[in-house]
C-alpha positions as a printed Julia matrix, in Angstrom:
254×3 Matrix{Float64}:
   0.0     0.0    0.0
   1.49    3.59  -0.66
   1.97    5.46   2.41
   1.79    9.39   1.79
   4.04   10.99   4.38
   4.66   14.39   3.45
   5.9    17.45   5.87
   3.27   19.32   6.4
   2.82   23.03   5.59
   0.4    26.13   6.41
  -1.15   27.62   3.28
  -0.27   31.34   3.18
  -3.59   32.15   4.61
  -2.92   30.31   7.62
   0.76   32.01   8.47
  -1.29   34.92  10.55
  -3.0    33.11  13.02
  -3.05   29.86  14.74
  -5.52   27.74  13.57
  -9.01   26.84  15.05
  -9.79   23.11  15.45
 -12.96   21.37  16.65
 -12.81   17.9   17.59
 -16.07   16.16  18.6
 -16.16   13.76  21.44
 -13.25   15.44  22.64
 -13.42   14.63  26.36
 -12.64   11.36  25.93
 -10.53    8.54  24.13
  -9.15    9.27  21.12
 -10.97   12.18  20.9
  -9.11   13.55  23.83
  -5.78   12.47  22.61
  -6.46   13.75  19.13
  -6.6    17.07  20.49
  -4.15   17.16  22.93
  -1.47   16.22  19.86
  -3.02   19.17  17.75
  -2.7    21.45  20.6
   0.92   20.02  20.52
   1.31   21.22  16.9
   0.57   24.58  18.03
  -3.1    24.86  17.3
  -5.8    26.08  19.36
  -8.24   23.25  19.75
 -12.0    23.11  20.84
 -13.56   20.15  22.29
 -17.32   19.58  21.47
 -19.2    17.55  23.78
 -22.72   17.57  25.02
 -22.23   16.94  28.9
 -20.34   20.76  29.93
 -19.17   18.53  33.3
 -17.73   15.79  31.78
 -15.9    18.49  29.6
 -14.41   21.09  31.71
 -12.96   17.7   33.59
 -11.01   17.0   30.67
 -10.29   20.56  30.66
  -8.53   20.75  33.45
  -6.64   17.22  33.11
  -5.2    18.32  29.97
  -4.19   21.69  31.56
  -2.05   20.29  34.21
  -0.15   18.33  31.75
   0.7    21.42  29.82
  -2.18   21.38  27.41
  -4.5    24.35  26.39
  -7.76   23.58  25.04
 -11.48   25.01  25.08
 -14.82   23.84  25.86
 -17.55   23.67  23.47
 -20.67   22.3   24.29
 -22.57   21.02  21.37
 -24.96   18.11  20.77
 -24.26   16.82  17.42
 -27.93   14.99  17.23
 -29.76   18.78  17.08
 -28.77   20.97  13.91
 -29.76   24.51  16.2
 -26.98   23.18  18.68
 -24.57   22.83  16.02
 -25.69   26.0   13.94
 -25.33   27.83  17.03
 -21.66   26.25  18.14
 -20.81   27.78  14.68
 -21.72   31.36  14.99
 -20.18   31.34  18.45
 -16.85   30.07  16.42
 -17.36   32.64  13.98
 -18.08   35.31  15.84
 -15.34   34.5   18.6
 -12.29   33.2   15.71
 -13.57   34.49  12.58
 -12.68   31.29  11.27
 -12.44   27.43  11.8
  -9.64   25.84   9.78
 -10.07   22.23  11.29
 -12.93   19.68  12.05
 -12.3    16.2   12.82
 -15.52   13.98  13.52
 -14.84   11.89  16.39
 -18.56   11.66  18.34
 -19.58    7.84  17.38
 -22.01    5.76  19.11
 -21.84    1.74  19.04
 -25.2     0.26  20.68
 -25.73   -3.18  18.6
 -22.6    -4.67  19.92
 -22.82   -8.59  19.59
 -25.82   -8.24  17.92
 -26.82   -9.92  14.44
 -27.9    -7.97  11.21
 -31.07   -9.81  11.81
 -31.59   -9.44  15.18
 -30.92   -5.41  15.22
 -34.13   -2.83  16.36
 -34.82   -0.58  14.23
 -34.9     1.9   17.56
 -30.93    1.57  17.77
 -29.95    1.95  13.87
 -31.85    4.86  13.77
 -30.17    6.24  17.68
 -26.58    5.04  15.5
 -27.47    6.44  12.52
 -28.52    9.53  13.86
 -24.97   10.01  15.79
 -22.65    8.71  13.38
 -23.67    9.86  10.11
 -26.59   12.61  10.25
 -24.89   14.7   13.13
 -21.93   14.46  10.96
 -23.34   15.57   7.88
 -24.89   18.51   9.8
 -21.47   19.37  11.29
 -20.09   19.55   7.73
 -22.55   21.32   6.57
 -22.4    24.24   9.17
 -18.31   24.23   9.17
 -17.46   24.5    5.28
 -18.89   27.69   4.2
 -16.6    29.17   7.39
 -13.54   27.0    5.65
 -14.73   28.34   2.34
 -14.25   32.53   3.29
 -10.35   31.81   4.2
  -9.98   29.44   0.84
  -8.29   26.31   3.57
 -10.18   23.64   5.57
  -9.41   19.59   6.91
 -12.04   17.73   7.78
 -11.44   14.41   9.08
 -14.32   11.73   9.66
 -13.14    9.34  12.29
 -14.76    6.2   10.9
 -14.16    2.52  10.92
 -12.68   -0.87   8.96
 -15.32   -3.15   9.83
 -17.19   -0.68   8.03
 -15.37   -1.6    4.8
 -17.36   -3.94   1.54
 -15.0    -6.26   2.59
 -15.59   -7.05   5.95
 -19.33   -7.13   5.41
 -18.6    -9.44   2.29
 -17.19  -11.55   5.02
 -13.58  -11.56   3.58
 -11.85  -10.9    6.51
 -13.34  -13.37   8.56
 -15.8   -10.86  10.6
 -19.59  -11.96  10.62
 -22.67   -9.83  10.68
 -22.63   -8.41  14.23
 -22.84   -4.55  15.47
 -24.62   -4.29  12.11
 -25.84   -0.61  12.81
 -22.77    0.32  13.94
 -21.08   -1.07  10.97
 -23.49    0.5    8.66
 -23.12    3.68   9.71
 -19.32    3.97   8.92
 -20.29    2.56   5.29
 -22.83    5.57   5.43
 -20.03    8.01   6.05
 -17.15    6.69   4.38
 -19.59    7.19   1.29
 -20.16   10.73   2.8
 -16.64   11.55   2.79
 -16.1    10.67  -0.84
 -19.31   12.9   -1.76
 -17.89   15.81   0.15
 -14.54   15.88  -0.72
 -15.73   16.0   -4.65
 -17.6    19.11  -3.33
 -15.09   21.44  -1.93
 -11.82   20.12  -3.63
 -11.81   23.44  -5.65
 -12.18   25.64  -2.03
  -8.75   24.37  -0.48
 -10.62   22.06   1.78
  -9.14   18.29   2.06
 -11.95   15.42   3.2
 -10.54   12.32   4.49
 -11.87    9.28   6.68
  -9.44    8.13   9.02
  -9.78    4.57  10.66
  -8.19    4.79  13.86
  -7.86    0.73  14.71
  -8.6    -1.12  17.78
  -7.64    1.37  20.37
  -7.4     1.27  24.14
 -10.83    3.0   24.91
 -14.39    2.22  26.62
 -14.98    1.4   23.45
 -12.47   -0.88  22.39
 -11.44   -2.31  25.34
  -8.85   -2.83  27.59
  -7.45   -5.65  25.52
  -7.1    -3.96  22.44
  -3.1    -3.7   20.52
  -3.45   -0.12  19.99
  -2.74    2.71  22.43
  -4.61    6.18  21.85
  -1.33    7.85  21.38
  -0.9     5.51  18.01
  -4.6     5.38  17.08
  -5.21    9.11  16.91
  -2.41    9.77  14.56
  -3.42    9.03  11.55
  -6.4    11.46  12.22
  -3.87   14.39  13.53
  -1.63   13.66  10.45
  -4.85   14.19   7.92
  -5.99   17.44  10.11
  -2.83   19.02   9.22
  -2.19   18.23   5.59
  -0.21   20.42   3.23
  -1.85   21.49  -0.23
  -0.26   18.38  -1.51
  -1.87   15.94   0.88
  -5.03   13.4   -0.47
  -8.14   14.22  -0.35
 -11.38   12.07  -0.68
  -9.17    9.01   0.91
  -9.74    6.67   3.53
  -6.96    5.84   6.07
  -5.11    3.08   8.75
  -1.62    4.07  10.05
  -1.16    6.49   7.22
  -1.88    4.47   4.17
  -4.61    4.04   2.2
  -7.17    1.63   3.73
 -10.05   -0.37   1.5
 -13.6     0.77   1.37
């Protein structure tokens, strides 16, 4: 597989002023860890969550290790709490250069294709692909005004044709869950067609079987390695890819 490793570097538009990420689910997991690396780089990082508690806790974690970030509270299932984190952002930054998709719900875990309510795909669906679209759609016309944008859509392999074609060995369980990573892989392709022309880069970016509530405490990955590939498509040079889907820096199958 080719691995794209460029250095990155900060369109001319971006050489003013740090830039403005949001990460979703960012009081938590990988979202946590994906922020606190692109606070790292120098970049002054929101973290959207719904629960302001759990938030400012993470908050003031990251700030005793060194690490600045901000607290947004949005609910990515209502479209008015999204349209209103992004006229806060705009009024407040004048801009937001980065938005990386991390909020993801799993709630069929175990549970057959055939056996799945239709209650839960729609809770899943509504999380992992609708509140995502809705994000995108509030955040690129403020990429669009400065000509520069990176979205990255934190998605999944077992939502790949060839795990659900059974080619990897994985049967039919988590269905929903599964699903809705198919949904917005597709979603990222669509977009990134969209705003190619706008200096905006779309990726996906599967993170692998990471260390979290979700995944587990047996899983191989630590957050540290599974947020990187996410961190390395929010910061992109003009060169980068765009429309791709990602594991460890190389392109992953669909």
């Amino acid at each position: 597989m080719e691995k794209h490793d460029q250095p990155n570097r900060e369109s001319n538009v971006n050489k003013l002023k740090p830039q403005i990420a949001l990460v979703t689910g960012g009081n938590r997991g990988i979202g946590m860890e994906i922020a606190r690396q692109l606070s790292l780089k120098g970049i002054k990082v929101l973290i959207g969550c719904r629960d302001e508690n759990k938030g400012k806790k993470t908050i003031e974690q990251m700030s005793k290790e060194g690490v600045v970030l901000e607290l947004e509270i949005v609910d990515v299932n209502c479209r008015n709490s999204i349209d209103e984190l992004m006229k806060r952002v705009e009024k407040k930054y004048g801009r937001l250069d980065v938005l990386v998709n991390n909020a993801g719900i799993i709630l069929d875990r175990g549970i057959s294709i055939l056996d799945v309510t239709e209650s839960a795909t729609k809770e899943t669906f509504e999380t992992n692909y609708f509140g995502i679209l809705n994000l995108i759609q509030a955040a690129v016309p403020l990429m669009k005004k400065h000509h520069y944008g990176r979205i990255v859509n934190v998605s999944s392999g077992i939502g790949s044709f060839q795990v659900h074609q059974g080619l990897l060995g994985l049967k039919g369980s988590s269905s929903a869950y599964r699903i809705s990573k198919t949904m917005l892989n597709a979603l990222t392709c669509l977009v990134a067609h969209e705003v190619e022309n706008f200096g905006i880069k779309v990726n996906a970016a599967c993170p692998g079987s990471v260390r979290t509530d979700m995944g587990g405490p047996d899983a191989p990955l630590s957050v540290e390695e599974g947020a990187d590939t996410a961190v390395w498509l929010a910061t992109l040079d003009e060169n980068g890819p765009n429309g791709g889907f990602f594991r460890n820096r190389m392109i992953a199958e669909w």
